[in-house]
TORKOL-960757 format. One record per residue (C-alpha): x, y, z. Coordinates in pm, whole numbers, plus 50000, padded with zeros to 5 digits. Layout:
N
XYZ;...
***
This chain:
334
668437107802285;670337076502349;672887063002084;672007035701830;672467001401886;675216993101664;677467025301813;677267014302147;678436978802035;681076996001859;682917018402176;682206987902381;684096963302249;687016988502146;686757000402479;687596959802551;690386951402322;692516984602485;692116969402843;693726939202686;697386943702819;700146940302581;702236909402626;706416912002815;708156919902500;710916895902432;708806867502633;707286837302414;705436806402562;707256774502564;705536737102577;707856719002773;708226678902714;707226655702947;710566646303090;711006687103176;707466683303330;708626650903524;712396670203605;710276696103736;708316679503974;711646662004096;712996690404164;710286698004400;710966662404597;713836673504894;714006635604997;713976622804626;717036645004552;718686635304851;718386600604775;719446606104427;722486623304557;723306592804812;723096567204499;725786591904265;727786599304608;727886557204643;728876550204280;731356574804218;732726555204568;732296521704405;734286529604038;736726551204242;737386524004521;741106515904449;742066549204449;739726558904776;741526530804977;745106536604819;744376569004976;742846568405360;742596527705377;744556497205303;744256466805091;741036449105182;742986418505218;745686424305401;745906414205776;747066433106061;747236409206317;749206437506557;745966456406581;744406425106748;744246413007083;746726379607102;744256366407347;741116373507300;740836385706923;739486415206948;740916451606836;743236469807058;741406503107132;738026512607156;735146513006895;736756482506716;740046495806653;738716528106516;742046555406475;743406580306201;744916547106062;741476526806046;738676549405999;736576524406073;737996500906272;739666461106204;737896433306158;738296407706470;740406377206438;742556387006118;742906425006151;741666435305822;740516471205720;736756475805735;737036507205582;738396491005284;735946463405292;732906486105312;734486505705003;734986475604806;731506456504934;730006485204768;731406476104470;730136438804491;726896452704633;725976478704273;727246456804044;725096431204110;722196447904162;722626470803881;723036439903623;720936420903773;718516444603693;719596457003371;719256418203279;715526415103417;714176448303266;715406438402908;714236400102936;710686415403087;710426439202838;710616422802509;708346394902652;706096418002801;705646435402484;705366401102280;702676389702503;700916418602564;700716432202128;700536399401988;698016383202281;696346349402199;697596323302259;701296339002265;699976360102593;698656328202710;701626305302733;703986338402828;701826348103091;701366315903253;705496314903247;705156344703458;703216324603660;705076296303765;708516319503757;706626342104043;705926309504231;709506295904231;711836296704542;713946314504403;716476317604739;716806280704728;717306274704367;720286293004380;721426284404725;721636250804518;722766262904191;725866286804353;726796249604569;727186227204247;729416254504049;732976251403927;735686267504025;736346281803666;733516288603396;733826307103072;737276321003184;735486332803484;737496318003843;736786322904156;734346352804276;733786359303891;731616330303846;729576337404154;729206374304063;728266361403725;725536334903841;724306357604080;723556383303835;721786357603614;719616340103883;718526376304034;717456393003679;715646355303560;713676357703885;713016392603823;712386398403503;708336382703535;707526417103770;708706436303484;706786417003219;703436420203390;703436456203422;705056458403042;702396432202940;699306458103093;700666484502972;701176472502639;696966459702621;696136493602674;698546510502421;697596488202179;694376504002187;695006543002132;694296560901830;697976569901761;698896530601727;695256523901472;696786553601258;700016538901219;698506510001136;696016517100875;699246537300703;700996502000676;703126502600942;704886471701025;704206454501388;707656457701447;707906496601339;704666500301598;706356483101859;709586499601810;707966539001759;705106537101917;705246515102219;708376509702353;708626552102437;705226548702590;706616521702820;710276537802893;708486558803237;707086526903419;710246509003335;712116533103458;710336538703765;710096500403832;714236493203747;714756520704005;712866499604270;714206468404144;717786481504244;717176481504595;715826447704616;718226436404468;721206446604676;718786428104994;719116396204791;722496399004692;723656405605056;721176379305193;722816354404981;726016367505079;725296362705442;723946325005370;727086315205226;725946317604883;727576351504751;731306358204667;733466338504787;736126352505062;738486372905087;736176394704846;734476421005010;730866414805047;728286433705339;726766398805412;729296384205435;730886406705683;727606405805858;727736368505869;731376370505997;730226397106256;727656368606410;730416352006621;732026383206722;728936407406809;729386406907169;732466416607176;733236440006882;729276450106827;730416479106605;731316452006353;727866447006276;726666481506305;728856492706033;727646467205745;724066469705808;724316506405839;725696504205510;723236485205323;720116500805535;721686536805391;722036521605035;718526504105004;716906535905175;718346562604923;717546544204650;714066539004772;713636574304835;714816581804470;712276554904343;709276566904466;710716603804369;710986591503997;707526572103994;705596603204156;707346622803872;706426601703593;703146600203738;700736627303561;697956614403804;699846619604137;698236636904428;700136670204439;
***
């Protein structure tokens, strides 16, 4: 006689809850934030984290520069004209005057340390690019946000800004600008006014690529469910755009100052090798790459040395870029 219904029910399902194994005592499960997720998956990038260790290594170089060329260089504007060749100019010895004295050699002509100049080029190099780009990101974002919330005819008039600021040569506006400017400015002299309009004209050039991707970003935020409850609670537009938009947008920004950086430091050097950069005897990589021009034949490591320098730069922080937006990314191809 086979067993009721109900009883078999019964032994089966208790029979199912003991298979059930018990959970790792002392083991909870965690939600992790998105920035662990995003850590996590840049962890997993070898060529990311190499990059991002290149860009801290060159830094830490760049604030520490003094002291890195008190200790294994000399001042960056100091000749040596007994490590040069009386008639021809050149360094004495081999590989540009390479020794345990000049790790990397002496520049032709004058004699000076390119060690030290590399060290304090870097320095020239970051802090442009790194302003520069601080100033753009800020500038793009609030109008990117403006014209992409408010929309109308405020997105109108911003966007076709963006427009004719995309359009304008930029390399010879300030070709021209950097040619017309004083000696002395705002208590600035000298390679501090350069420095200082070269930061300006980069991040006003650049800020429109930031504002375009804020301004799309911000039409579709606009839209979620999150920003229509804060609304119909009476939230102000500037409480939405201040706790409900701006940390939606802090990922792309992120990803696209980190790829701004690197361009950047091309422009800053480019200018610096037209003659529109810092002014000499600052260090610059252009410049010592427009130096190098008349002197490549002979000395040929001269120019090897700056533009391995800025190809190593613009590379790692390239490689950390793309690291950073694949992170950010939730829709990335894994």
């Amino acid at each position: 006689m086979t067993a009721p219904l109900h009883e078999t029910n019964v032994v089966d399902s208790t029979t199912a809850v003991d298979a059930v194994p018990d959970a790792p005592p002392g083991k909870t499960i965690e939600g992790r934030s998105p920035w662990q997720i995003a850590w996590m998956r840049l962890k997993r990038d070898k060529l990311a984290l190499a990059g991002g260790a290149i860009v801290v290594f060159l830094v830490i170089v760049a604030v520490l520069a003094p002291v890195i060329v008190g200790l294994l260089g000399h001042p960056p504007d100091e000749f040596h004209e007994d490590q040069i060749d009386p008639l021809f100019g050149t360094p004495i010895g081999a590989y540009g005057g390479i020794s345990s004295d000049f790790l990397l050699g002496v520049e032709p002509v004058n004699g000076r340390d390119v060690f030290s100049r590399i060290i304090y080029g870097a320095r020239i190099s970051l802090l442009v690019a790194f302003l520069a780009a601080m100033f753009a990101v800020v500038l793009g974002t609030v109008l990117g946000v403006v014209a992409g919330y408010f929309g109308g005819w405020v997105d109108a008039a911003l966007s076709r800004v963006m427009d004719v600021m995309l359009a304008f040569p930029q390399l010879l506006f300030t070709i021209a600008l950097v040619s017309v400017l004083p000696n002395e400015l705002l208590g600035f002299s000298g390679s501090g006014v350069r420095i200082g309009a070269l930061v300006v004209v980069i991040g006003f050039f650049g800020w429109p690529y930031v504002g375009r991707i804020v301004r799309g970003q911000t039409l579709s935020l606009r839209e979620r469910e999150y920003v229509d409850a804060a609304r119909s609670l009476g939230a102000g537009r500037l409480y939405i755009l201040r706790r409900e938009l701006l940390p939606n947008l802090i990922a792309p920004i992120m990803v696209y100052a980190t790829l701004m950086i690197p361009t950047n430091i091309l422009t800053e050097a480019a200018l610096s090798f037209l003659g529109a950069g810092v002014k000499p005897p600052t260090a610059s990589w252009g410049q010592m790459l427009s130096t190098a021009i008349s002197t490549y034949e002979s000395d040929p490591l001269f120019m090897v040395i700056p533009g391995l320098a800025i190809f190593i730069t613009v590379l790692a922080f390239n490689l950390f870029g793309d690291g950073v937006r694949d992170a950010l990314d939730p829709k990335a191809a894994r």
